[in-house]
C-alpha positions in Angstrom: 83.0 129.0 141.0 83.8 132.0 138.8 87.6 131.4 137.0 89.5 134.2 136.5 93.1 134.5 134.6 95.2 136.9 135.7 97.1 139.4 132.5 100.1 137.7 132.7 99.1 133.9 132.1 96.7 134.8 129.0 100.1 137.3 127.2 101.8 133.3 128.1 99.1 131.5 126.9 99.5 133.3 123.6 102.8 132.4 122.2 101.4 128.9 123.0 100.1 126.9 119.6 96.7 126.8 119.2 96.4 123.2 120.4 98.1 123.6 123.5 96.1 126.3 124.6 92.6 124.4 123.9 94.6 121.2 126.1 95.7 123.9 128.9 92.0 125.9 128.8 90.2 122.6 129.2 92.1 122.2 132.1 91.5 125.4 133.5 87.6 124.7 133.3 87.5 122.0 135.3 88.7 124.8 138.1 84.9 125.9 138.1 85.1 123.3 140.9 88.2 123.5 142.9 88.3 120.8 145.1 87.2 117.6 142.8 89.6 118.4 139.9 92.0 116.5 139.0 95.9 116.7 140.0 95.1 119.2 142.4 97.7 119.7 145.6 97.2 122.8 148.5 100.8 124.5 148.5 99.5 126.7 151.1 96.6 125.9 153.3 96.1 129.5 155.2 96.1 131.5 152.2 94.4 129.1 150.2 96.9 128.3 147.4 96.8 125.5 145.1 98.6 123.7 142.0 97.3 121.5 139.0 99.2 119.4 137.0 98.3 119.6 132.7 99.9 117.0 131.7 103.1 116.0 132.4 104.6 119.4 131.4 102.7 122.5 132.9 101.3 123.4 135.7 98.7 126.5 137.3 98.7 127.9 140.4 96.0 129.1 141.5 94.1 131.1 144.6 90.9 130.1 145.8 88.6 133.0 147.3 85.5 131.5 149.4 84.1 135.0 149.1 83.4 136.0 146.1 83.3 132.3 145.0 86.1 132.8 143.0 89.4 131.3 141.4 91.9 133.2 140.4 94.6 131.6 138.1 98.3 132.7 139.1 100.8 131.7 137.4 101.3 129.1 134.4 104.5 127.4 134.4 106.5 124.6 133.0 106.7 121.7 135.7 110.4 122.2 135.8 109.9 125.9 136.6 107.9 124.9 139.6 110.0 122.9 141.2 112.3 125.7 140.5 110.4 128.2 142.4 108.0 126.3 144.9 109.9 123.2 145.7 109.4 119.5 144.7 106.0 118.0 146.6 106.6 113.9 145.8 
């Protein structure tokens, strides 16, 4: 699948250091196949919604579109911030 990052994650991604953005993009590759990547949890199954752990300290949300065989990356947030927002999934 086609990965695509939306504006807002890459002006995040940026004040990053460089080595934490090499961790976070390898990450993000392995979303080239959705459903056998790693730490990998459906938030919402009807509109196709997802989250992936990186790490122990950030996580991506992320959309999965069947047509046009895309991903689209959401949001990147600390792990704290997402339970913040989305609730704690344990």
């Amino acid at each position: 699948m086609d990965v695509q990052i939306e504006r807002s994650v890459i002006k995040t991604l940026e004040k990053y250091p460089e080595k934490i953005r090499e961790h976070i993009f390898n990450h993000l590759r392995k979303l080239e196949d959705p459903y056998s990547a790693p730490e990998v949890e459906c938030l919402h199954p009807k509109v196709q919604i997802y989250r992936m752990h990186i790490g122990r300290i950030y996580m991506v949300i992320f959309k999965i579109y069947k047509e046009p065989n895309r991903v689209m990356v959401l949001d990147l947030i600390t792990i704290e911030q997402a339970h913040k927002r989305y609730g704690r999934y344990d």
